[in-house]
Every structure is written in C-alpha cells, then in structure tokens.
BAFI-664742 format. One record per residue (C-alpha): residue number from 1; residue in three letters; y, z, x. Coordinates in steps of 0.2 Angstrom, whole numbers, always signed. Layout:
<nodes>
NODE   resi   resn   north      up    east
NODE    NUM    ALA       Y       Z       X
...
</nodes>
This chain:
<nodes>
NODE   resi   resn   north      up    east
NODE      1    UNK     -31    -109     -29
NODE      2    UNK     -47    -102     -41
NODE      3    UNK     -54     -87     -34
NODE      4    UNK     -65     -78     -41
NODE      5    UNK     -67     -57     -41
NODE      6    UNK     -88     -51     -41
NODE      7    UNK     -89     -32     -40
NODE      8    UNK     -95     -21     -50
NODE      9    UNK     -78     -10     -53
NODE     10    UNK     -62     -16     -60
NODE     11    UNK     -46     -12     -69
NODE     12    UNK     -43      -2     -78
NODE     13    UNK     -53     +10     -67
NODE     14    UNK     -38     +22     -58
NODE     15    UNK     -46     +26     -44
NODE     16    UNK     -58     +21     -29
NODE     17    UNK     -61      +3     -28
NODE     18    UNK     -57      -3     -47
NODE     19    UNK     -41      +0     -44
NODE     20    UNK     -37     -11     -27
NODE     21    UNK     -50     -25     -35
NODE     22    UNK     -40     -25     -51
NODE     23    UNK     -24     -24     -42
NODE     24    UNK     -26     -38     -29
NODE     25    UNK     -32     -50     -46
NODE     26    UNK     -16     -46     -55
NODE     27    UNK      -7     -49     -38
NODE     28    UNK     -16     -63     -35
NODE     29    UNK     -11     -71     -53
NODE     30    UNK      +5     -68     -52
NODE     31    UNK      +8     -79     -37
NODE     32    UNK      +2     -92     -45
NODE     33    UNK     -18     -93     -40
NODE     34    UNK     -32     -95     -57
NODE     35    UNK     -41     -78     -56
NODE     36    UNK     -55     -75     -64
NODE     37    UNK     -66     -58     -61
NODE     38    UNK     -85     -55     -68
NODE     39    UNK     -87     -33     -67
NODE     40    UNK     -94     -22     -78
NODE     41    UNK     -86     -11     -93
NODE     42    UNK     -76      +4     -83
NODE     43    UNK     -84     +17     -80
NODE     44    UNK     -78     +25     -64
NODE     45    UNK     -76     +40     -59
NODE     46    UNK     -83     +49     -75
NODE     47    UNK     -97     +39     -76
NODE     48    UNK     -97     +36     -94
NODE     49    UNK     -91     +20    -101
NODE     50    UNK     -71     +22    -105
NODE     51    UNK     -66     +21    -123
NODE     52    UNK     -62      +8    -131
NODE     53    UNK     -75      -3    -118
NODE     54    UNK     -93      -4    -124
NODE     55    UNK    -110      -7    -114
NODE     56    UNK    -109     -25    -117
NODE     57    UNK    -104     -44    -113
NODE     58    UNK     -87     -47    -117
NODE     59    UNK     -71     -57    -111
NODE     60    UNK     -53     -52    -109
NODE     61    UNK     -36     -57    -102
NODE     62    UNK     -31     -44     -90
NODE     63    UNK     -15     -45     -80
NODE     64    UNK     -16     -63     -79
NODE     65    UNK     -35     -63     -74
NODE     66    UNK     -50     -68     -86
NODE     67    UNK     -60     -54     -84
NODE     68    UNK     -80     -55     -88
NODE     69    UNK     -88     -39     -91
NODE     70    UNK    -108     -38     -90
NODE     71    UNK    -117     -20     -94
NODE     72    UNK    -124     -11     -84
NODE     73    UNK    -136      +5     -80
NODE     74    UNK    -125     +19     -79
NODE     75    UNK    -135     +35     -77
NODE     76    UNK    -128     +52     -83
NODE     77    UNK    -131     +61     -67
NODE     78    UNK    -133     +51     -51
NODE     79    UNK    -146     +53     -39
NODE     80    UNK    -153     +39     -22
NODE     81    UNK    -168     +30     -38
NODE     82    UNK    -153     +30     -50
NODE     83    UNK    -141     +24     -41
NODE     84    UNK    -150      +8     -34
NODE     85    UNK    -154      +7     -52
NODE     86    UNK    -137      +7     -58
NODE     87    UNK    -132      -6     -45
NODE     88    UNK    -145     -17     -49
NODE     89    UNK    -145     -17     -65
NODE     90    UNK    -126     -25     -64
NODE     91    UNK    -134     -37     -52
NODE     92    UNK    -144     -42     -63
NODE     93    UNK    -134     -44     -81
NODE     94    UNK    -119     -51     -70
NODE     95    UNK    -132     -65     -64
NODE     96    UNK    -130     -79     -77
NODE     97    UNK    -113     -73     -80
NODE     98    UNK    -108     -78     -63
NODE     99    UNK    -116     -94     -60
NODE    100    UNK    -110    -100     -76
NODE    101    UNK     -93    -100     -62
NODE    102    UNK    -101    -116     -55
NODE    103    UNK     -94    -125     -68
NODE    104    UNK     -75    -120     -65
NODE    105    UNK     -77    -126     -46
NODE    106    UNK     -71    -109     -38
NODE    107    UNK     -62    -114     -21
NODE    108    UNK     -66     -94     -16
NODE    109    UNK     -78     -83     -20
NODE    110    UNK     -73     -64     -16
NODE    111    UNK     -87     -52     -17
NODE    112    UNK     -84     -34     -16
NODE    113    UNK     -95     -19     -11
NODE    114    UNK    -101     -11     -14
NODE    115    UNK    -115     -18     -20
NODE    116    UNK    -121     -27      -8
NODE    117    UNK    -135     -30     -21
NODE    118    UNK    -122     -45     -25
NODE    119    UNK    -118     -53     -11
NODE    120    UNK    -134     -67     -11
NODE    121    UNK    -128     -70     -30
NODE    122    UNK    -110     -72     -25
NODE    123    UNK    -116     -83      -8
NODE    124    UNK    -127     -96     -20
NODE    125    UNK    -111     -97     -32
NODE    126    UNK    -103    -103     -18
NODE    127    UNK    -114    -113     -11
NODE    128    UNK    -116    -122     -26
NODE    129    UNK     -96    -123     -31
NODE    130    UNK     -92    -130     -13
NODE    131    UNK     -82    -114     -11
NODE    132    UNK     -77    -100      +3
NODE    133    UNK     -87     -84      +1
NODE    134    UNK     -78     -70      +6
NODE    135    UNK     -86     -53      +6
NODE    136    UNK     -75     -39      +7
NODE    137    UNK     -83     -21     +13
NODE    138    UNK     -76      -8      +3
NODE    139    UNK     -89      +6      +8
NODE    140    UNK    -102      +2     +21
NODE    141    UNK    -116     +10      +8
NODE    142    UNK    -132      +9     +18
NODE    143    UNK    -124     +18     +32
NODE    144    UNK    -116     +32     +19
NODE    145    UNK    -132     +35     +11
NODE    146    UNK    -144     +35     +27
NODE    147    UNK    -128     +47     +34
NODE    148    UNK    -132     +58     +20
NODE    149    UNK    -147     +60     +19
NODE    150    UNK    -149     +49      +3
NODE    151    UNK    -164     +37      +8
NODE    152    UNK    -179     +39     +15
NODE    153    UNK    -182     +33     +36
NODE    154    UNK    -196     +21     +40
NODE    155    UNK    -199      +6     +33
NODE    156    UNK    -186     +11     +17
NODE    157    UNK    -172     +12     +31
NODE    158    UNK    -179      -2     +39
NODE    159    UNK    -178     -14     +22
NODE    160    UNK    -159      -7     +18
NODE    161    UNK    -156     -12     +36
NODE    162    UNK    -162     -29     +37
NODE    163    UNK    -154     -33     +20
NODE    164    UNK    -138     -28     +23
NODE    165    UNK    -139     -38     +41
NODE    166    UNK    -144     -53     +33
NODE    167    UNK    -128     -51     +17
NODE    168    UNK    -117     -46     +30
NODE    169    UNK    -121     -62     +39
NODE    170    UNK    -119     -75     +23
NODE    171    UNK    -101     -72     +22
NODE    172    UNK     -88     -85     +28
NODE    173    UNK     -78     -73     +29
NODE    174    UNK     -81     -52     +32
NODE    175    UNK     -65     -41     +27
NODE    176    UNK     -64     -24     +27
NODE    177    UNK     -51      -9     +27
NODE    178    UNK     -52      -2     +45
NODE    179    UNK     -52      -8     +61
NODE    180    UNK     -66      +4     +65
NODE    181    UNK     -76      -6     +50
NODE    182    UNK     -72     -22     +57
NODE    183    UNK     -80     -15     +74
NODE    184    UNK     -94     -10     +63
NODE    185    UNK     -96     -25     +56
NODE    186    UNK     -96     -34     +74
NODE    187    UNK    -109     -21     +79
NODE    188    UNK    -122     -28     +65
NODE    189    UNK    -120     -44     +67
NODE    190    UNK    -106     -52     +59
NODE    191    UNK     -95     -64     +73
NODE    192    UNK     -79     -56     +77
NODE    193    UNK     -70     -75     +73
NODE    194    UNK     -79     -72     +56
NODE    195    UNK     -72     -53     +51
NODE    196    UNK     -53     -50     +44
NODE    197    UNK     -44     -32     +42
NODE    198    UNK     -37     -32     +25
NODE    199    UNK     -34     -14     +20
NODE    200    UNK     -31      -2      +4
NODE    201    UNK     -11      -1      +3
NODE    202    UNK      +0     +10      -7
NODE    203    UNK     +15      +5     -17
NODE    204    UNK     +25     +13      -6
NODE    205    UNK     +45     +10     -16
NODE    206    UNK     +33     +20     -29
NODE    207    UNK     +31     +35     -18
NODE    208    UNK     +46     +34     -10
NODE    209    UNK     +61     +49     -15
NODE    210    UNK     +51     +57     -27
NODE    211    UNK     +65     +68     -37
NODE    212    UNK     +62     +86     -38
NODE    213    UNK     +66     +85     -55
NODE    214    UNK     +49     +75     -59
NODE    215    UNK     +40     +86     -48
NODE    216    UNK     +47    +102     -58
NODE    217    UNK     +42     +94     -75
NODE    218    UNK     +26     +90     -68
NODE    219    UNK     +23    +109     -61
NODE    220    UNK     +29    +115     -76
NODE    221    UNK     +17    +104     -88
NODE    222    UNK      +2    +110     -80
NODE    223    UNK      +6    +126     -77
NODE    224    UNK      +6    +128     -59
NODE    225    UNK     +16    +143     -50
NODE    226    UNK     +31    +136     -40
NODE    227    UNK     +30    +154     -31
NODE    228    UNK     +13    +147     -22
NODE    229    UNK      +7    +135      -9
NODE    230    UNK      -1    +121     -16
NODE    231    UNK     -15    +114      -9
NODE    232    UNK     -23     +97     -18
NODE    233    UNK     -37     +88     -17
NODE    234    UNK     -36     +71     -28
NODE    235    UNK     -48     +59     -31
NODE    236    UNK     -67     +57     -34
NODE    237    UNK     -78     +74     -34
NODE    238    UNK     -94     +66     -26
NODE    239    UNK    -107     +70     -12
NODE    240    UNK     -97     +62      +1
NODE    241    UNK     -82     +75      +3
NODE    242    UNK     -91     +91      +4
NODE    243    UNK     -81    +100      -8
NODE    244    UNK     -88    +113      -7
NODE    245    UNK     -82    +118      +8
NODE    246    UNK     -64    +119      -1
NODE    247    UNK     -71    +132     -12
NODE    248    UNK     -76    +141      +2
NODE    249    UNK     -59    +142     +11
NODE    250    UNK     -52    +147      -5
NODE    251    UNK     -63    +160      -6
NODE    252    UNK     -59    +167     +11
NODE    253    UNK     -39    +163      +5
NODE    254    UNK     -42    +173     -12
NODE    255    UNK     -29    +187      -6
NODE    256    UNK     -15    +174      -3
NODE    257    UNK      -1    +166     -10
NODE    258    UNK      -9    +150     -11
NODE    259    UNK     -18    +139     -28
NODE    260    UNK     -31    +126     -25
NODE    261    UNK     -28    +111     -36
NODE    262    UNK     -45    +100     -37
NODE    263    UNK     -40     +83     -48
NODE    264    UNK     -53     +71     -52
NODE    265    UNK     -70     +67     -60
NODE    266    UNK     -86     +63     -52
NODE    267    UNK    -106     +65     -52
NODE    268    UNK     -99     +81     -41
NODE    269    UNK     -87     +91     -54
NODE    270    UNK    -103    +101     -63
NODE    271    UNK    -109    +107     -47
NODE    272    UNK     -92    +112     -41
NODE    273    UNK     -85    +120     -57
NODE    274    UNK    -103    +131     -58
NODE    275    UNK    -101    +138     -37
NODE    276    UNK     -82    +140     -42
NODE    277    UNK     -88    +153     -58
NODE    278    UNK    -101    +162     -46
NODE    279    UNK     -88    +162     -34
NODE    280    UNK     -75    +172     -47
NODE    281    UNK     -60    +161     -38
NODE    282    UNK     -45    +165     -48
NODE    283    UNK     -36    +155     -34
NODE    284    UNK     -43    +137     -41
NODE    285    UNK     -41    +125     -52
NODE    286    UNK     -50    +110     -59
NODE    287    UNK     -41     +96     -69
NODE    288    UNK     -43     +77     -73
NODE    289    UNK     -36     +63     -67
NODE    290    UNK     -20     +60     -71
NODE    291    UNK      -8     +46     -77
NODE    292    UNK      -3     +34     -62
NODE    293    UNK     +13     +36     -67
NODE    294    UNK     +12     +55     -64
NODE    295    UNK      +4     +52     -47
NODE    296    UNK     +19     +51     -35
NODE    297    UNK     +24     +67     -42
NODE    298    UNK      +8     +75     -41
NODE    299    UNK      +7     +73     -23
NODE    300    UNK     +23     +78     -20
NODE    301    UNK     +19     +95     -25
NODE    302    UNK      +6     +97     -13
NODE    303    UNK      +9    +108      +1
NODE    304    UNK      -7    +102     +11
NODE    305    UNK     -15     +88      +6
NODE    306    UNK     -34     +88      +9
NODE    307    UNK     -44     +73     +15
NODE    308    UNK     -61     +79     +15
NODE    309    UNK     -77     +72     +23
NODE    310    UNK     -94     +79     +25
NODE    311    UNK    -102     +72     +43
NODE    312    UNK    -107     +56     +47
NODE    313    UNK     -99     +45     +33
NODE    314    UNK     -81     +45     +41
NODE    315    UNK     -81     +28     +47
NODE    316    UNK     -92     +19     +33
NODE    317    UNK     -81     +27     +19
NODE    318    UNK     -61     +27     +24
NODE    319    UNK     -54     +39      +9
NODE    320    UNK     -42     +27      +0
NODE    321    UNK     -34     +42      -8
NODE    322    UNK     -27     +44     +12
NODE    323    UNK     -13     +28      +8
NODE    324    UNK      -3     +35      -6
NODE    325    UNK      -6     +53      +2
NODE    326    UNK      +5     +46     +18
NODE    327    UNK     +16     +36      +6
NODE    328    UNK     +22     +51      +0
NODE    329    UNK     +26     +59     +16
NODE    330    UNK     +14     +71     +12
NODE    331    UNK      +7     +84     +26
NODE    332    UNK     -12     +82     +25
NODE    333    UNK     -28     +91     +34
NODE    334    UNK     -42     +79     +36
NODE    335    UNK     -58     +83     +41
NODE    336    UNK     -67     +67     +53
NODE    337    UNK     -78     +68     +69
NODE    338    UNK     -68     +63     +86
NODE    339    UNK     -70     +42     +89
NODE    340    UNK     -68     +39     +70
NODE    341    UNK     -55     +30     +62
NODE    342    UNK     -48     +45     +55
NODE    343    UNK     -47     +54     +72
NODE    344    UNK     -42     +38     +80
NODE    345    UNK     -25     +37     +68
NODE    346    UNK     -22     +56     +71
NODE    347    UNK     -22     +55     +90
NODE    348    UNK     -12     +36     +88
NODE    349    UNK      -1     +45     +77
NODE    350    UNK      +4     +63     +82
NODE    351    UNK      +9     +72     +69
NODE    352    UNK      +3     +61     +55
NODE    353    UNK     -10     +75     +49
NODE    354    UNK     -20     +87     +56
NODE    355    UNK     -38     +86     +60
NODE    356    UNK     -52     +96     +60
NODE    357    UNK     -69     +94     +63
NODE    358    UNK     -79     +92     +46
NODE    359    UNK     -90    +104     +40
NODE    360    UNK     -81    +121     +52
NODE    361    UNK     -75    +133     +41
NODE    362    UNK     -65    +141     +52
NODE    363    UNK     -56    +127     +56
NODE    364    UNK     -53    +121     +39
NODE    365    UNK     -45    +139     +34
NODE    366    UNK     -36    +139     +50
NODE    367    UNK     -27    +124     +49
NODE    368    UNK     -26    +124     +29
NODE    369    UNK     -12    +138     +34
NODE    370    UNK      -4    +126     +49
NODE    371    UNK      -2    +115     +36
NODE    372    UNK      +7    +126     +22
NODE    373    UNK     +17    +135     +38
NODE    374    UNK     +25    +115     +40
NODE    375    UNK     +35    +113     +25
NODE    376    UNK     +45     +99     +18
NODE    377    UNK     +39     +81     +19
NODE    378    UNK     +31     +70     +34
NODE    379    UNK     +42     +55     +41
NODE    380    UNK     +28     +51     +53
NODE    381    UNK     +15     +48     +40
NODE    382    UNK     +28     +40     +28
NODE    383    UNK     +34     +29     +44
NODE    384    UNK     +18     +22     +44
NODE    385    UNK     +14     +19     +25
NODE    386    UNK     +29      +9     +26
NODE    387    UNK     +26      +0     +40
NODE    388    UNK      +6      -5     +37
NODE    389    UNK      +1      +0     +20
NODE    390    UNK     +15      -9     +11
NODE    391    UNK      +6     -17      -4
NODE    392    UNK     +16     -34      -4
NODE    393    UNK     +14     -34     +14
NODE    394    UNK      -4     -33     +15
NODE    395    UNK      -8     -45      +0
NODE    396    UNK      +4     -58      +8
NODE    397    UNK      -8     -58     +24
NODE    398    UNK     -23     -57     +13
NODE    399    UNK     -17     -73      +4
NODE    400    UNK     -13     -82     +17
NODE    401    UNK     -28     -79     +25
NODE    402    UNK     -36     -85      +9
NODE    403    UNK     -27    -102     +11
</nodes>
C-alpha cells in the first residue's frame, strides 16, 4: 500500500505523539508499504526547533519513510491565542505540500491530532487521490482545553464544537487509543461501524528484565541516592498534569527518605522550577529528557511511578507515558476521576496501580507512601503490557485494519 502520515509531530520527537507517528511510519515501511509523512521540523516538548532541523521546507528519508517538513508557528511560551496559532500556522504551510500527494495516488490518508485544524486538508487529499482517510484521535483537544478552562464558552465553545463534529465526521475510518475514546467518539457523532481502537504500545522485550547493573550505572551517572525512595515523574511538564501538585506533596514529604525525580520539558518546566525555589525543596529534582536507550532503566529506578492529571481531561488525554511505565512492571499512583479510562483499568486490573482522585492532596501523599511501602516490581501491570500493549502486536492489527 501508500499511505501517507499528516500530523504535525514526527520522529525524531522522543516523546508524546511524535514518537508513536514516527514509529508506526518506520514500522509501516519495513513491512513492505510506501510511506510517506508531511509534519513540521521537531520541536516537541521544548518547543524550539531541535538542532540540526531549521524552520523551513525540507525533505528527508527517515527509517524508510519520505518525510516532508513544513514550518511552522512555534511560540516561545504557549498560551489558548498561541496555541491556535501555532496549529494553524502548520495547517496552513503543510497545505500545498500535502495536496502535491495527489499526484502519488495515496491508497490511505492517515491524519493524526491533534490538529484537527488538518483533518478537511487531509479529507480533500483523499477525496481527490481516491483514497481511505483515516483520522486517528491522539488527544480529544477541544474537550482538553474547554476541560481546562482554556477557551472561552458561548459561541467560541460553540464554533470549536461544531468543527470538531463535522472533522470527526469526514473520516472513513475514526481510531483512537482507548476504549473510553472510542465511546467518546460514538457520543459525538462518529458511527460505532466507523471507529477502531488502535492504541500507544510499548516495546515491551525493551522493558523487560532490566539489569540492576544498568539501573546502578544510571543512578550513579545522575547522582541519585540509592539510600532513597524514588519517586519519578517522566514526560511532558504541561498544563494538563498538574504538577504542581507533586511539588506540594514533596513539600509535605521534605522530612523523609524520599527524592522526587521530574524528567522532562515543556511550556510547564519555568513555572515549576520557579514554585520549586520558593518552596526551598531540597527533596526535588528537575532533569531533561533522557536517551531512549537510558529509558528502561530510568523507569526501573522508580519506586512510585507518578501518572498525574489535573480534573476533567482524563478521558480526552490517555498519558502514553502510562505504557512503557506498565512495561516495566513498574508500581505507579495515578491520579483519574471514577468512570474514566484510567479508573476503569485500575478497578479491571486490581493491583495494576493505585488510584486517587486528582487534585486531593491528601490522597496523593497518602498513597505516594502505599506506593514506596510495595517494593519490587509489578507482574499485574507487566502481565498486561505484554498481553495488550505489545508494539508488534498492535501494529499487526493496525495494518490489517489498514488492508
């Protein structure tokens, strides 16, 4: 087959939703498809254009896949205005780029939000190639904005609704990476015979035995105590986890044998970093992304992994930072609101994590020491990786789907 990628984050993006896009291409290549992708110059999660990429049109062979990159608005700090400017603006720049495709007769058009700024783009690309269009739901973003408070209500909310209705609707096919998304879906509009689970996997073999020598290199490299509990929180530093929260608890949790580990970038970090100096925590630190290769190891020094969420966006953002956490067997505290895909996998799988309700500080430092007092690794949680999150496993049903 040709398919082609359309979203606005690629490889080689480490984290969020580059990283599942630029994998599922080089997947997809090496079974044989023609992949092409049309994204922008990385840029995710620091929000500056990763060196050696420039703001610019330009073409590359990544991993088997011809990768178009079109520039884009990419604003320093990101507010609601900037961010709708910084997804249209790739809209926009990707527009001729992408129905140039027309020409190479696509026989599937995968579009992938966000933005949903892209999906009438993508859906007259296919239209005119005679193509499938798929549109795969990364993060419902309407509903995690209105959900925090992001956009304004009336008619603003009104407008973000009725677009999103009518892109949702436009797609052949409607993927996305939990059931409670598919339901979402289902709920505005989209046909249940129309709508496909296709979720973020881990490379579970990856994550598997994890030696306690590459765990000690690793403590010892970045100076963490192995005479402490670790508690880590990995991934992007945005609105959506309310991190501040963690900052809190460590405050409360100054006094014991415990660090906090916060790895990651994000429009976030600045305001965490400057609460965490007010603060005076001696009991937390900040550090960047590390290498992939470093990341089983990095999560097998955790002690409690934390899975944070503020209220309201647990079903429109699933935390894909959750899949390798369980690959790991690691012993994780998320935070979720009862009848959300998060609580529904906690109360489906007892003992897979524990959950608290977002936003109780009580209950986060409560169960932040229920989760040190476990120890050792979690077979429930690595029982499931295996069994549902296995990256060859989901991209064979993906592509057979495809077909």
């Amino acid at each position: 087959m040709k398919i082609l990628i359309y979203g606005i984050n690629y490889s080689p993006e480490l984290t969020g939703i580059g990283k599942y896009s630029g994998e599922m291409g080089a997947w997809l290549a090496s079974r044989g498809h023609e992949v092409r992708a049309v994204t922008a110059p990385p840029y995710y999660p620091d929000w500056e254009i990763q060196t050696p990429y420039k703001n610019r049109y330009a073409t590359e062979q990544l991993d088997g896949v011809r990768v178009v990159r079109c520039p884009l608005y990419v604003p320093e700090s990101v507010s609601t205005s900037k961010r709708i400017l910084h997804l249209a603006s790739f809209a926009l720049s990707s527009l001729p780029r992408l129905l140039a495709q027309t020409f190479w007769k696509p026989d599937v058009v995968i579009c992938v939000v966000p933005s949903m700024f892209c999906v009438p783009v993508s859906w007259l690309l296919a239209r005119l190639a005679g193509a499938k269009h798929v549109v795969h739901v990364q993060d419902f973003e309407v509903d995690a904005m209105l959900g925090l408070n992001m956009s304004g209500k009336g008619i603003v909310s009104k407008a973000a609704r009725w677009f999103e209705h009518v892109c949702l609707r436009c797609a052949d096919i409607l993927s996305t990476i939990s059931n409670s998304m598919v339901n979402r879906a289902i709920a505005k509009g989209v046909a249940s015979s129309r709508t496909l689970l296709f979720p973020n996997w881990a490379e579970v073999d990856r994550f598997l035995n994890v030696s306690e020598t590459a765990r000690s290199e690793l403590r010892d490299r970045l100076g963490l105590s192995a005479d402490k509990k670790l508690c880590l929180y990995s991934g992007n530093i945005g609105e959506k986890q309310g991190l501040e929260n963690v900052l809190l608890a460590a405050d409360a949790m100054r006094n014991e044998s415990v660090e906090f580990l916060l790895v990651g970038q994000g429009a976030g970090l600045g305001f965490l970093k400057q609460r965490a100096k007010e603060l005076d925590l001696p009991n937390v630190r900040f550090l960047p992304l590390q290498p992939w290769e470093d990341l089983p190891a990095l999560l097998g020094l955790a002690d409690c992994h934390l899975v944070i969420q503020r209220k309201g966006v647990a079903d429109a953002v699933l935390p894909s930072k959750l899949t390798n956490i369980l690959a790991v067997g690691g012993q994780a505290l998320i935070t979720a609101e009862q009848g959300t895909e998060l609580a529904n996998l906690c109360a489906e799988y007892s003992g897979i994590a524990e959950l608290v309700e977002p936003e109780d500080m009580g209950q986060l430092i409560a169960a932040i020491k229920v989760v040190i007092a476990k120890q050792g690794f979690n077979e429930i949680a690595q029982e499931y990786a295996r069994n549902n999150l296995d990256k060859e496993s989901v991209l064979r049903a993906f592509e057979l789907a495809l077909q």
